[in-house]
N, C-alpha and C positions, 0 to 999 in steps of 0.2 A: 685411468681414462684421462685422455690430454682435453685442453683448453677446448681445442677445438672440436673434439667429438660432443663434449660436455654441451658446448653452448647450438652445434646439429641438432641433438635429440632433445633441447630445452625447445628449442624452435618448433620442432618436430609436432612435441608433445601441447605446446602453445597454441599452433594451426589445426590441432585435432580437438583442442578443449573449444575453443572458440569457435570451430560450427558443429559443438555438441556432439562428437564423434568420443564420445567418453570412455564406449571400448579401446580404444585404439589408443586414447591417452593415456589411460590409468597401469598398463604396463610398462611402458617409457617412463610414467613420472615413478614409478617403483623400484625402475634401475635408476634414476638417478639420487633418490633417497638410497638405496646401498651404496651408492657410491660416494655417500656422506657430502655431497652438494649443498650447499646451504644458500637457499634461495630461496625467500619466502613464497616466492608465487609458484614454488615446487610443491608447497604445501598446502597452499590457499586451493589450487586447482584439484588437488587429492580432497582435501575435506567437501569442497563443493561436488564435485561426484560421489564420494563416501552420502553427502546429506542428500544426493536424488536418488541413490540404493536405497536410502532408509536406515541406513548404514548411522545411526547417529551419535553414536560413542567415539569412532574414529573420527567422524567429521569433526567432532571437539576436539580430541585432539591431533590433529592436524592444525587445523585453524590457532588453536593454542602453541603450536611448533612454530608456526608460521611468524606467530608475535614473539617468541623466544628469541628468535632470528633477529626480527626488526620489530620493535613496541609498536612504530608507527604505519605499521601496516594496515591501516583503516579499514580495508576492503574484509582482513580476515576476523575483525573486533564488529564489522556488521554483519558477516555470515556466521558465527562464533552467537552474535546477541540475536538473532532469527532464529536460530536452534534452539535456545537454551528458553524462548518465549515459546515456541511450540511445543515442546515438554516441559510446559507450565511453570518453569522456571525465573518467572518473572522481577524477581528484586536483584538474581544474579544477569538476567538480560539487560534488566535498565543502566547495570552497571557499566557492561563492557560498552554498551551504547554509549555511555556519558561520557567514559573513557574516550570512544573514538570521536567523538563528535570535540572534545578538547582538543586532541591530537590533530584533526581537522582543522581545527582558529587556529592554531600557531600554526601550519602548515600555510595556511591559505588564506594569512592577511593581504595581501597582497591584489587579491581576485576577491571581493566581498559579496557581488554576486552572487557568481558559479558557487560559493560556496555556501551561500546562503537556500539557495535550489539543492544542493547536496544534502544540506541537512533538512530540508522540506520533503525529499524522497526520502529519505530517510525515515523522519515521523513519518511520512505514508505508508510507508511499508510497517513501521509497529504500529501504528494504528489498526490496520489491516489484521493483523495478527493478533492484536486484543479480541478487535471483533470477532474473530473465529473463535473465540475459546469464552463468547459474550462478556468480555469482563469492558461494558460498555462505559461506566467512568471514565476509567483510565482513555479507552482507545477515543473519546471525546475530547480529553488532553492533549493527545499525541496528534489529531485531527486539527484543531485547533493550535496548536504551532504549526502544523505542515503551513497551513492556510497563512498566517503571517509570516513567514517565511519567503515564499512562494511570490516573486513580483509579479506572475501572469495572475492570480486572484484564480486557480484551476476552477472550477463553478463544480465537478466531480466530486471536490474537497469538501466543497459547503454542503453539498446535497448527504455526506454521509457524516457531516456534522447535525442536520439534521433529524439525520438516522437514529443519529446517536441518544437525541436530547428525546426523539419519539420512542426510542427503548427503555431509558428512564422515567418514561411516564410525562416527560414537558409537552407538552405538543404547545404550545403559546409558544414556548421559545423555537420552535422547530418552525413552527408558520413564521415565524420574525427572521429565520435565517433564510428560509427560500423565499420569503420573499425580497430580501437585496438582493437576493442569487436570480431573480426573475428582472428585475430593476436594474442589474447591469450586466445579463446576459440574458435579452429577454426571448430569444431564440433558443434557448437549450431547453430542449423537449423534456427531460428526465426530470428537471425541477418543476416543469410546471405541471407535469403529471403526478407528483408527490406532494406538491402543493394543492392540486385542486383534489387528492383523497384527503388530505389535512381537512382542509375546509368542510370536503363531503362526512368524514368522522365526527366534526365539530356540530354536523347539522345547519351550515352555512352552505345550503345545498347551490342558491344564485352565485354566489361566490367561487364552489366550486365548477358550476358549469361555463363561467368565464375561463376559467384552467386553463381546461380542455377545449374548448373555442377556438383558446387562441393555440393550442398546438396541432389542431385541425387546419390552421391558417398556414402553416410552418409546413404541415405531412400531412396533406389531408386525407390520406389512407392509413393512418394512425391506428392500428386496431384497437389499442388498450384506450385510447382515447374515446373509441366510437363507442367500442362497451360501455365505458366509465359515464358517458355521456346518456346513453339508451337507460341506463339503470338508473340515473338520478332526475332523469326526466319524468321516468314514469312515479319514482316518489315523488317529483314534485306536483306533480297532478293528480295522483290520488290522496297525495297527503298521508302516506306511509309515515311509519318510525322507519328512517332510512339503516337498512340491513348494513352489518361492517364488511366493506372489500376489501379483498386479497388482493395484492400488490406486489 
């Protein structure tokens, strides 16, 4: 195969991975892996289809082909460390993570930024992936760098930092974290609806019905609000032991 057939069907196979036409890709990128083409993003694209088959032995190694080629492959050391975290493989995921996020700083002194929002999606995304498999320390850690990282201050970030510290049994600290998350975004409904069950769990029922007030201000067809409001109202007038809500 000459240069130029080679680099057609790279293009080809590129504009069919890239709006998720995966059928259509993944036999193109399979002729050009026979055809001994050494391009890592011949292989990154194979493993990332291989890991939405389910396919997740080949998506490792793919992604591991992919780093063979070029170490500094980033893209295939964070679909490679997503894998190897969802089949609980977690001290050989944190590695290739570390791995690539090194290979990232000396890539990307230059841009401290962008790069620094790189590696804040990045914790987002293991973070993410602790929490599915509950191993909530950890994904507290990873939540917690995204967040300083991150120069927008995401408020998304803080609320499941929160999450986090209310699955470990803190709620003190989870009410401390939405509430700066309320203090410098005081229009984001999610926090102050997980704020104002904080307070209602704590049995600070006035407190929590300020929450929700103020996100009736914001949406005022809010329904988890109107509920959360109807039911703490009537504890507060009867003088209930306030029942725990689902959220």
């Amino acid at each position: 195969m000459d240069f130029n057939m080679e680099n057609e069907l790279f293009t080809e196979a590129e504009d069919h991975f890239k709006e998720n036409r995966y059928a259509e890709a993944e036999p193109i990128l399979n002729q050009l892996v026979l055809k001994n083409l050494k391009r890592p993003e011949v292989f990154h694209m194979l493993g990332t289809i291989y890991y939405d088959q389910g396919k997740f032995n080949k998506a490792i190694r793919s992604f591991r082909r992919a780093l063979e080629i070029d170490s500094g492959f980033t893209d295939s050391s964070i679909g490679l460390s997503i894998i190897l975290n969802d089949l609980g493989r977690y001290e050989e995921g944190q590695k290739v993570f570390d791995e690539a996020r090194t290979m990232l700083a000396v890539k990307g002194k230059s841009n401290d930024s962008n790069l620094n929002e790189t590696f804040a999606n990045k914790h987002d995304e293991l973070a993410e992936l602790y929490s599915r498999h509950h191993k909530f320390e950890e994904a507290l850690e990873q939540y917690q760098r995204a967040y300083k990282l991150t120069a927008l201050r995401r408020p998304e970030i803080a609320v499941n930092i929160a999450n986090c510290h209310l699955q470990l049994g803190n709620t003190s600290l989870a009410i401390r974290e939405l509430r700066l998350v309320t203090r410098d975004h005081p229009h984001f409904v999610p926090a102050l609806l997980k704020l104002g069950k904080c307070y209602y769990d704590a049995h600070q029922i006035p407190e929590a019905l300020e929450q929700w007030e103020n996100v009736l201000k914001y949406e005022p067809h809010n329904q988890a609000a109107l509920d959360y409001l109807r039911l703490a109202q009537t504890v507060q007038v009867t003088n209930l032991n306030a029942p725990q809500m689902e959220f």
